[in-house]
BAKOL-174077 format. One record per residue (C-alpha): residue number from 0; chain; z, y, x. Coordinates in Angstrom, 1 decimal. Layout:
<site pos="NUM" unit="A" up="Z" north="Y" east="X"/>
...
This chain:
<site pos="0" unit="A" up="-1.1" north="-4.1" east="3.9"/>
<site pos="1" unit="A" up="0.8" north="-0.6" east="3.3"/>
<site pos="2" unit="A" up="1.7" north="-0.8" east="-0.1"/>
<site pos="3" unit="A" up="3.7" north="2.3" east="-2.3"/>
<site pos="4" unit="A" up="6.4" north="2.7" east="-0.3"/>
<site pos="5" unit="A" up="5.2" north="2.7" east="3.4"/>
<site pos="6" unit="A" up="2.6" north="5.3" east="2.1"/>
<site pos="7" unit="A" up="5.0" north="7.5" east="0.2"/>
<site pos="8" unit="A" up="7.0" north="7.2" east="3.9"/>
<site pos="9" unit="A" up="3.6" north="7.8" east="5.6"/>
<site pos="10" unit="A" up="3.4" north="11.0" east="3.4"/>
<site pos="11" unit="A" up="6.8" north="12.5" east="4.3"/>
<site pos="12" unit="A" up="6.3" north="12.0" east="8.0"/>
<site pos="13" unit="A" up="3.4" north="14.4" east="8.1"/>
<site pos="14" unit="A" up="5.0" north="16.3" east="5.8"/>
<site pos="15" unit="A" up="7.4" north="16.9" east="8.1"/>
<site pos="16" unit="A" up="5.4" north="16.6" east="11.1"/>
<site pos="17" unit="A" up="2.0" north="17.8" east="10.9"/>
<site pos="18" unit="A" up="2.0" north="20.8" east="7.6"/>
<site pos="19" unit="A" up="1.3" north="24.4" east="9.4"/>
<site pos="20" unit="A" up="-0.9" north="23.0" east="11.9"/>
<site pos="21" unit="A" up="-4.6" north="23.4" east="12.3"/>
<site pos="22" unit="A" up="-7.1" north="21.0" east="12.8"/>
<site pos="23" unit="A" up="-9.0" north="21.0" east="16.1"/>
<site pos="24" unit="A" up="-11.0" north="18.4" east="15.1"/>
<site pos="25" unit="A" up="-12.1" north="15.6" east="13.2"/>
<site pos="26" unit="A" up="-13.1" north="12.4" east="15.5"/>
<site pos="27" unit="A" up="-14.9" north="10.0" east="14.2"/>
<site pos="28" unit="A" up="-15.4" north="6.0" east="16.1"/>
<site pos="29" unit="A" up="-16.3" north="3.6" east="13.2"/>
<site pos="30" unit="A" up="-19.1" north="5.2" east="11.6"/>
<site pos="31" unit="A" up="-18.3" north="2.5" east="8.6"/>
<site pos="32" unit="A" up="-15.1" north="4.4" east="8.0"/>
<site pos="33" unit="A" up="-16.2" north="7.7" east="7.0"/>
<site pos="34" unit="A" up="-17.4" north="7.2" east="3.2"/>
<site pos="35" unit="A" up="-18.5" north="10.4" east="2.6"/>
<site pos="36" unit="A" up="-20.9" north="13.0" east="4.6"/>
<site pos="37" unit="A" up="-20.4" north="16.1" east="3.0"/>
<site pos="38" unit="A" up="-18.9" north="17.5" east="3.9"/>
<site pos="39" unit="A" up="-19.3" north="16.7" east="7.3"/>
<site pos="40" unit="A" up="-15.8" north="16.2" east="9.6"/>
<site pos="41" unit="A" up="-16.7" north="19.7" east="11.4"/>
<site pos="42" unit="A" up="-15.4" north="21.1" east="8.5"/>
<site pos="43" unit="A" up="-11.6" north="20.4" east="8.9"/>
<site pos="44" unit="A" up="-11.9" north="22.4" east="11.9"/>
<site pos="45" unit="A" up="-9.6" north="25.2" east="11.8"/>
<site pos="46" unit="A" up="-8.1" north="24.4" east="8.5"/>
<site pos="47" unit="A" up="-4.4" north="24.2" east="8.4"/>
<site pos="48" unit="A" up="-2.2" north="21.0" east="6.8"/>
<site pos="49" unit="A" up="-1.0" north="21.9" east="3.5"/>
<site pos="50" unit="A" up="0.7" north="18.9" east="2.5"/>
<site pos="51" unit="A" up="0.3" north="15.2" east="2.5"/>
<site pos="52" unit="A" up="0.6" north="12.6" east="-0.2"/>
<site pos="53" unit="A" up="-0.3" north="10.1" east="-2.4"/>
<site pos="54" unit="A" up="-2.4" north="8.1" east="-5.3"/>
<site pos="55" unit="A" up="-1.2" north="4.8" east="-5.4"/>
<site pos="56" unit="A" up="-1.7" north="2.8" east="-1.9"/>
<site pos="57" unit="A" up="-4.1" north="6.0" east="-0.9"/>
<site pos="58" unit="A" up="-3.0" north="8.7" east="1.1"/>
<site pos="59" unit="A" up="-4.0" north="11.8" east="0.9"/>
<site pos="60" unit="A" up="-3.8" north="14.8" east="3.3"/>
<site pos="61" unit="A" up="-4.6" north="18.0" east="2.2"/>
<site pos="62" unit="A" up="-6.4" north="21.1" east="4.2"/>
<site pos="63" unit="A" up="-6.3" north="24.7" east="2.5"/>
<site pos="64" unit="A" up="-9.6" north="25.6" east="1.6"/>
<site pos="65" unit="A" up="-9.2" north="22.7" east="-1.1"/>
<site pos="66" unit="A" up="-9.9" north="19.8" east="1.5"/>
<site pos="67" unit="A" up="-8.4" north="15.8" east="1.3"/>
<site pos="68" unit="A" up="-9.0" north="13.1" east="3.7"/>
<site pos="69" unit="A" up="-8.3" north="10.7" east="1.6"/>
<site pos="70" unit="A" up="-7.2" north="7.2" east="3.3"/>
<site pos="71" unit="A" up="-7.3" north="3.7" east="2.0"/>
<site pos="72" unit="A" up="-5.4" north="1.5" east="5.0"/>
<site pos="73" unit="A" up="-6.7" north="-1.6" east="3.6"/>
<site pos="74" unit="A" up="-5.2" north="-5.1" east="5.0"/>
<site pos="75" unit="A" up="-4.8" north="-4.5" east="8.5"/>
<site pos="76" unit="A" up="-5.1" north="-0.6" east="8.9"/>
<site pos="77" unit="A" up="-2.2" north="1.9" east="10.2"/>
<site pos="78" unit="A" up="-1.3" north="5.5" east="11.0"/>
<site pos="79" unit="A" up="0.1" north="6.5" east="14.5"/>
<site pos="80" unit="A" up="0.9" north="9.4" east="14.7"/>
<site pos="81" unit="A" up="1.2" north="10.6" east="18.7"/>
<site pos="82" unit="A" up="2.8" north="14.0" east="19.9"/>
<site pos="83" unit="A" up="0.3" north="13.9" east="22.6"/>
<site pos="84" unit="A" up="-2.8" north="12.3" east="23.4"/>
<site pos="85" unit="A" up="-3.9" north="10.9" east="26.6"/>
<site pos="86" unit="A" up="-7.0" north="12.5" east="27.2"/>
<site pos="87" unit="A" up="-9.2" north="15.4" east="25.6"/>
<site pos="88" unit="A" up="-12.4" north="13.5" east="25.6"/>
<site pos="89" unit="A" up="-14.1" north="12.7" east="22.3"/>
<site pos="90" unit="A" up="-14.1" north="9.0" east="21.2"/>
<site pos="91" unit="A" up="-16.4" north="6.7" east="22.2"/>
<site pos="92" unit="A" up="-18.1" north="5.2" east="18.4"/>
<site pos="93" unit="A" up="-17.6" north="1.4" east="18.2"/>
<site pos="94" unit="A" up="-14.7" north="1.2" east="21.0"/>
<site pos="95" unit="A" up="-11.8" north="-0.2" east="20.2"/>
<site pos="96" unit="A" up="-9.6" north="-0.2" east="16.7"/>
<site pos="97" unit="A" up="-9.3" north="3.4" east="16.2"/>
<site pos="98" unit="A" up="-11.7" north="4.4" east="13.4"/>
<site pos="99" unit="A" up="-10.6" north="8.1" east="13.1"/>
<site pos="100" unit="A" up="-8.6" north="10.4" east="14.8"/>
<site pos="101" unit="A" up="-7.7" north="14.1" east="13.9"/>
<site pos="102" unit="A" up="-6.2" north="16.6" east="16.7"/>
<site pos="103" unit="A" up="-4.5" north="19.5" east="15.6"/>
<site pos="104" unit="A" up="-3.4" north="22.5" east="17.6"/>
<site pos="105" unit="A" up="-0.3" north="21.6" east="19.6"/>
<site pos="106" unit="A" up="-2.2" north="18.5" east="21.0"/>
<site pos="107" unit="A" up="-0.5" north="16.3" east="18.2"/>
<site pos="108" unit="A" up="-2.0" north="14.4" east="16.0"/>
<site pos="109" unit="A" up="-2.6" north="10.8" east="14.4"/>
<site pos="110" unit="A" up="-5.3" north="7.5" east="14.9"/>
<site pos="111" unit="A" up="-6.2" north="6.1" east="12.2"/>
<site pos="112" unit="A" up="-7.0" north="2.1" east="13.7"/>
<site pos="113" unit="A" up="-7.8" north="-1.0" east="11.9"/>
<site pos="114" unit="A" up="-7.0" north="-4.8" east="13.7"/>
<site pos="115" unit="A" up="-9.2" north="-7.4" east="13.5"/>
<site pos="116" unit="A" up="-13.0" north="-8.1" east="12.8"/>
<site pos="117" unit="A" up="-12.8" north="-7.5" east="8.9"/>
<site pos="118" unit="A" up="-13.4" north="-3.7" east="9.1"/>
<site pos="119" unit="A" up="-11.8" north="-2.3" east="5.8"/>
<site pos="120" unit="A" up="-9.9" north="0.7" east="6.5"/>
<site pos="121" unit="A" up="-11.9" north="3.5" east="4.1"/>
<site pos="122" unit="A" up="-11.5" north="7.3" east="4.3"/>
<site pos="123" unit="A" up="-13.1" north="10.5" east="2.2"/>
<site pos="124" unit="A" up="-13.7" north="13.8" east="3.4"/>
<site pos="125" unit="A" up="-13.5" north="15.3" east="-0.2"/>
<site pos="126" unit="A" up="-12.9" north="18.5" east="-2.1"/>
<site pos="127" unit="A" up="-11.2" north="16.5" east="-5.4"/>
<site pos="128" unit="A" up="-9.2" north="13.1" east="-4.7"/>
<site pos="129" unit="A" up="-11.0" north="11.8" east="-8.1"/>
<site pos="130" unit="A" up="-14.4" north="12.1" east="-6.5"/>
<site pos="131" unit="A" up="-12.7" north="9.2" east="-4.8"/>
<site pos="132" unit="A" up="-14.2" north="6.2" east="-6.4"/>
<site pos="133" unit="A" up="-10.5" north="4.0" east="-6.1"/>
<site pos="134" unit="A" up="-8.9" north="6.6" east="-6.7"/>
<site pos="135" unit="A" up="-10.7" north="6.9" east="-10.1"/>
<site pos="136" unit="A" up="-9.9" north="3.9" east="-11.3"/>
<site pos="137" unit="A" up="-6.3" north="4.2" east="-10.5"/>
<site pos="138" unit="A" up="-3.7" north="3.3" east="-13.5"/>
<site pos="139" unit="A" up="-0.7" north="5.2" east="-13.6"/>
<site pos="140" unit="A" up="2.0" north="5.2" east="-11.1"/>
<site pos="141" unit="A" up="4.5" north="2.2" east="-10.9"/>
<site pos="142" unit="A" up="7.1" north="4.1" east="-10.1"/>
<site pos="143" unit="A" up="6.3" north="6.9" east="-12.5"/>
<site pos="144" unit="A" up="5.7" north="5.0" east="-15.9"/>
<site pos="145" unit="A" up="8.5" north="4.1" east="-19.0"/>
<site pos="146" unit="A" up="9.4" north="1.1" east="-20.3"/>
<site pos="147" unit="A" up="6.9" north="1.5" east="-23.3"/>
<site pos="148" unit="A" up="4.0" north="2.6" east="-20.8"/>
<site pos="149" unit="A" up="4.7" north="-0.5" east="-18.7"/>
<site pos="150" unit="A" up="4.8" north="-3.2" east="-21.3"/>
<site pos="151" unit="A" up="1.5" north="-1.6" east="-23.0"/>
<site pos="152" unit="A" up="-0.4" north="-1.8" east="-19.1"/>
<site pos="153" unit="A" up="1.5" north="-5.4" east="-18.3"/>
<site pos="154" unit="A" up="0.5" north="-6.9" east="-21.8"/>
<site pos="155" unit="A" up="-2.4" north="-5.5" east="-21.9"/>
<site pos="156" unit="A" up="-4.1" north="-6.8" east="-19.4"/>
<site pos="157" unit="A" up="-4.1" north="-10.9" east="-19.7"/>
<site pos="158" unit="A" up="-3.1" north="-12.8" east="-16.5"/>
<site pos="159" unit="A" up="-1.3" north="-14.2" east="-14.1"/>
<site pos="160" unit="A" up="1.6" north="-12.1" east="-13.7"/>
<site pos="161" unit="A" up="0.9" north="-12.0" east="-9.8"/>
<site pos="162" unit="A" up="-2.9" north="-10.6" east="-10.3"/>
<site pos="163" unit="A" up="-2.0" north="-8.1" east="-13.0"/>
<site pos="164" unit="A" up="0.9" north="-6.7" east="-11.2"/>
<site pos="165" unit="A" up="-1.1" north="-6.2" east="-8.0"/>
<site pos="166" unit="A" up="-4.6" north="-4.9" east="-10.1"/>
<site pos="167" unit="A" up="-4.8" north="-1.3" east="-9.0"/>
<site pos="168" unit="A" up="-6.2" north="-0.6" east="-12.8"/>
<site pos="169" unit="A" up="-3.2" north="-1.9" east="-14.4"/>
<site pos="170" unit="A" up="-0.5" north="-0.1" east="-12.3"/>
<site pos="171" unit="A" up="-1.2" north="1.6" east="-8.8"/>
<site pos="172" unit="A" up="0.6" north="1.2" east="-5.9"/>
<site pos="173" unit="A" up="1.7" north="-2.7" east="-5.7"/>
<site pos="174" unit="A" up="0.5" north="-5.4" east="-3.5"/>
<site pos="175" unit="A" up="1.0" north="-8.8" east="-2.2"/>
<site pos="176" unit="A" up="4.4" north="-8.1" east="-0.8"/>
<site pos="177" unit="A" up="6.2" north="-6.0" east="-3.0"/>
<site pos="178" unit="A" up="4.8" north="-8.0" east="-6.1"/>
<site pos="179" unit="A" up="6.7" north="-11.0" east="-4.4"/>
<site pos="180" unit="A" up="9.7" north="-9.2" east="-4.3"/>
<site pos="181" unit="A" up="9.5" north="-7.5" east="-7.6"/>
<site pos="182" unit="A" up="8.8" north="-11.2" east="-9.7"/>
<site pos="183" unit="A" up="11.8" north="-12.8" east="-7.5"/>
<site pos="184" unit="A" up="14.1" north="-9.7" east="-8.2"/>
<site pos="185" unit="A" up="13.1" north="-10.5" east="-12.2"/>
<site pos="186" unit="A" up="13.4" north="-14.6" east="-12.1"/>
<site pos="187" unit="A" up="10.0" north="-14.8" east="-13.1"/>
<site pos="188" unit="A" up="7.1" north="-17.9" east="-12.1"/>
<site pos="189" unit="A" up="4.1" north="-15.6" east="-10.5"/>
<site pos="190" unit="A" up="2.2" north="-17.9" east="-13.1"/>
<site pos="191" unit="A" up="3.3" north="-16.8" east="-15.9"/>
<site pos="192" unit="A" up="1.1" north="-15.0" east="-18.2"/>
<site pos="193" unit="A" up="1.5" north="-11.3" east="-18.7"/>
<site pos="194" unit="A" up="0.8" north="-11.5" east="-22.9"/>
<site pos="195" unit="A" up="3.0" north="-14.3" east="-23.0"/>
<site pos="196" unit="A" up="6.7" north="-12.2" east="-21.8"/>
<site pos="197" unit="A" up="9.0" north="-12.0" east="-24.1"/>
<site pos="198" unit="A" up="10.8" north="-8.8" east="-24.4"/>
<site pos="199" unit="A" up="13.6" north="-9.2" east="-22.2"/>
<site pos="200" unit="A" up="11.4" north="-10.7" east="-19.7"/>
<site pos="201" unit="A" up="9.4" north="-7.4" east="-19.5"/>
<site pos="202" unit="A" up="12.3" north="-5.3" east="-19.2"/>
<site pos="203" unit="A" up="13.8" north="-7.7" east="-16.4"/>
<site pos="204" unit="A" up="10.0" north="-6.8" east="-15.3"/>
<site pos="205" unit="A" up="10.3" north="-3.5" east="-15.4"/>
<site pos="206" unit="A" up="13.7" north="-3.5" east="-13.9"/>
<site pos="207" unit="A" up="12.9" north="-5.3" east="-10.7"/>
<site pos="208" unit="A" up="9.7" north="-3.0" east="-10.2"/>
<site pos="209" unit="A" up="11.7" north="0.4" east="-10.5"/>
<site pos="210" unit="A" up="14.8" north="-1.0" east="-8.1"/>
<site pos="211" unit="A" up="12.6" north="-3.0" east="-6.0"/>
<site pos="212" unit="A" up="9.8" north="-0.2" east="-4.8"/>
<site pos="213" unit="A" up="12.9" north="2.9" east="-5.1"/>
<site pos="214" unit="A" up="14.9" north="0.7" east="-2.7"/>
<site pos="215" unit="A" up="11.8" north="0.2" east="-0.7"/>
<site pos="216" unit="A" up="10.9" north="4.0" east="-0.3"/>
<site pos="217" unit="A" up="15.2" north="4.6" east="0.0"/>
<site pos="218" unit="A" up="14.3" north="2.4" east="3.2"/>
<site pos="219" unit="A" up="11.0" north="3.9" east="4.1"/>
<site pos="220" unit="A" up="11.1" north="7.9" east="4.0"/>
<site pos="221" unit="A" up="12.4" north="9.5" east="7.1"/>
<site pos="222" unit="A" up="11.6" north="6.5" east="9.0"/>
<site pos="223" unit="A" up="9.0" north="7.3" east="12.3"/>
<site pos="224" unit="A" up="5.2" north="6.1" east="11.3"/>
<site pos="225" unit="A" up="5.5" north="3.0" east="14.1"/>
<site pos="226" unit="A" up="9.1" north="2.2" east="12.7"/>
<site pos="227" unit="A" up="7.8" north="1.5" east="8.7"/>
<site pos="228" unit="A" up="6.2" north="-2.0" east="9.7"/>
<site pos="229" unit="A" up="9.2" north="-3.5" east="11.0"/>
<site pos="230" unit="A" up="12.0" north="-1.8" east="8.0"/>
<site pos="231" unit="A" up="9.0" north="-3.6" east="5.3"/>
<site pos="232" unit="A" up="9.9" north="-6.7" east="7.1"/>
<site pos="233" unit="A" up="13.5" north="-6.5" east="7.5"/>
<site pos="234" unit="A" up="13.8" north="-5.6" east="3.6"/>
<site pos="235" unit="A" up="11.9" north="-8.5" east="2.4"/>
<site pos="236" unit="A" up="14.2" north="-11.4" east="0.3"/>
<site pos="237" unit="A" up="10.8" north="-14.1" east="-0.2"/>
<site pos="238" unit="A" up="7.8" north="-12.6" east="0.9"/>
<site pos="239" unit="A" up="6.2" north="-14.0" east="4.2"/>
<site pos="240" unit="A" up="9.8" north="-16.2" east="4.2"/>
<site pos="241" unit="A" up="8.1" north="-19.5" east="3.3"/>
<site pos="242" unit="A" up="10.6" north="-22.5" east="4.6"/>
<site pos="243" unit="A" up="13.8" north="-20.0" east="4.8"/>
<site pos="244" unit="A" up="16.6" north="-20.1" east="2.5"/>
<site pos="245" unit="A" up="16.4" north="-18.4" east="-0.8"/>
<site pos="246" unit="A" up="19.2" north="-15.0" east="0.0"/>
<site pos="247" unit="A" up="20.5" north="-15.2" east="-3.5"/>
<site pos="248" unit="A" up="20.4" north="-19.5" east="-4.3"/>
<site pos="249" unit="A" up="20.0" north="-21.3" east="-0.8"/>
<site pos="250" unit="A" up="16.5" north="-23.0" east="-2.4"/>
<site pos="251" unit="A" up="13.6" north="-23.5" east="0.1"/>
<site pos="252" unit="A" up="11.1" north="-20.4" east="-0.3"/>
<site pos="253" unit="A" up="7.5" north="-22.1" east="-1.6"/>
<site pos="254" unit="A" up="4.0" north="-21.0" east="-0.6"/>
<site pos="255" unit="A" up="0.9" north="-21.1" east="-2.6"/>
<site pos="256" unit="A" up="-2.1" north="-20.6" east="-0.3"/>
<site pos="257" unit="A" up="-5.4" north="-18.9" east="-1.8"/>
<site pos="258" unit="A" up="-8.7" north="-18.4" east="0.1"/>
<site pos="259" unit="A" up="-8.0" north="-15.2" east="1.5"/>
<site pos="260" unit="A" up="-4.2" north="-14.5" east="0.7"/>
<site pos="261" unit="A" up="-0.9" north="-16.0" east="-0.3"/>
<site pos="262" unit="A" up="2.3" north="-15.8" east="-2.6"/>
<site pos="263" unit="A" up="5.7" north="-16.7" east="-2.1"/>
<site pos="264" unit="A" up="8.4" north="-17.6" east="-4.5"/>
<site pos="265" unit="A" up="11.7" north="-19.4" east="-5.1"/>
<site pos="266" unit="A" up="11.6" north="-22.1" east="-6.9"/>
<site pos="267" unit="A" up="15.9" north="-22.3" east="-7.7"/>
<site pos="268" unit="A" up="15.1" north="-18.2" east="-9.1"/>
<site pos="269" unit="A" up="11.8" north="-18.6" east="-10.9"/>
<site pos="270" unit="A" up="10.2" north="-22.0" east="-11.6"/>
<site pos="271" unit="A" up="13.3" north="-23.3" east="-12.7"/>
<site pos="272" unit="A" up="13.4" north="-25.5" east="-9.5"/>
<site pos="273" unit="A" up="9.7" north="-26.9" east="-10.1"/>
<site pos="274" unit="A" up="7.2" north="-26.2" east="-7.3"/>
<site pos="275" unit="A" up="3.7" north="-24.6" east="-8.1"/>
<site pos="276" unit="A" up="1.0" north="-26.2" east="-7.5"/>
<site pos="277" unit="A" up="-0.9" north="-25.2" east="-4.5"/>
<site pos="278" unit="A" up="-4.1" north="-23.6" east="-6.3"/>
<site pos="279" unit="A" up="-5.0" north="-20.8" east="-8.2"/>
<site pos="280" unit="A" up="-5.3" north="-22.7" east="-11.2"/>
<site pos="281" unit="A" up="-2.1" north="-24.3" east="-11.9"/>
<site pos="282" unit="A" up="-0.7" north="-25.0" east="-15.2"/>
<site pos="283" unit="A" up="2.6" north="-26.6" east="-13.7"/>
<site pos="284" unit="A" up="4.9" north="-23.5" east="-14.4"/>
<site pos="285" unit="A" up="4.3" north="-20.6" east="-17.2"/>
């Protein structure tokens, strides 16, 4: 799933790439995609690209005339962004995993595709980003918040540290990945529960959330839209690593499997050497 920094990367690319054009059109080929119906995707025709950004794990492109797709990628959606298409011809609803594509006027443009049956990728044709109904319920910024901030949204919301740290209400921007990474970088069990930190636990929190996402976007920004997959990947120290050696202790990287997701961790850098229990429930390690 893109998480902060592939979408902060996402955002400089057509920053770069795509501001000054105008649209020729708006394609739509999963009907499911397109949240919103006014208004309709006609209107981006003609509209130039003012700038491209984000809220959290959404991006949003902006159109003068105070128009924003807004984008949620979801678990398996992507961005390609392609200096030419192949053929001029509409798309065809239900074919294939694009769900939208936009074409602007120097035959350039990007798909927006999903993999997979679970159809999630979400997108809003909208005059205010906060008409957005994730977006609304946003909390602030990870990367944009103090120390104080922090420990009040971390504290404040009782938990496992994993689930708080990757609650979109708490803090935007953080997912299953990055959330990984960031309680690894701060020696902390992803069981632990968020009241429960001490003070220079949170700080070590805080710490690993700044350095860990800053290096991520460091990594991210200026890379091409099909390179970002493969530099999230290549930057990773536990995530999606389960059976490799620990980069920092040598220990054996753990997995704890959920219904629909999982979580790595070292046990040598965060449980104290004690593996967690495979279920959602453990007690084993706080």
């Amino acid at each position: 799933m893109p998480e902060l920094p592939e979408v902060e990367a996402l955002g400089a690319y057509l920053r770069e790439r795509a501001v000054g054009h105008a649209v020729e059109r708006l394609e739509v080929a999963s009907l499911s995609a397109l949240k919103t119906y006014d208004p309709p995707p006609s209107a981006l025709a003609g509209r130039r690209v003012t700038g491209a950004g984000r809220h959290g794990k959404f991006l949003d492109v902006t159109f003068d005339g105070d128009l924003h797709l807004v984008v949620h990628l979801a678990r398996a959606g992507w961005l390609h962004y392609r200096d030419a298409f192949g053929s001029k011809l509409p798309l065809k609803p239900g074919k294939g995993p694009i769900a939208l594509r936009l074409r602007l006027d120097d035959g350039s443009g990007f798909d927006l595709t999903e993999a997979g049956t679970q159809k999630s990728l979400a997108a809003y044709l909208v005059p205010d980003p906060a008409l957005v109904p994730g977006v609304a319920r946003l909390g602030p910024d990870a990367l944009a918040v103090d120390l104080e901030t922090f420990g009040e949204r971390i504290r404040g919301r009782r938990g496992q540290l994993k689930g708080v740290l990757t609650d979109q209400q708490v803090l935007a921007g953080i997912g299953n990945a990055y959330s990984d990474e960031i309680l690894h970088a701060a020696k902390l069990s992803p069981f632990a529960i968020s009241e429960r930190l001490r003070d220079d636990q949170l700080e070590a929190l805080y710490e690993a959330t700044r350095r860990v996402l800053s290096d991520a976007v460091s990594r991210s920004v200026g890379q091409r839209a099909a390179e970002l997959k493969g530099e999230k990947r290549a930057g990773l120290s536990v995530h999606a690593r389960t059976g490799l050696p620990c980069p920092v202790c040598g220990t054996t990287i753990r997995e704890v499997s959920f219904a629909d997701s999982s979580l790595q961790y070292c046990p040598g850098c965060q449980t104290g050497g004690k593996p967690l229990a495979d279920r959602r429930l453990s007690r084993l390690v706080r």
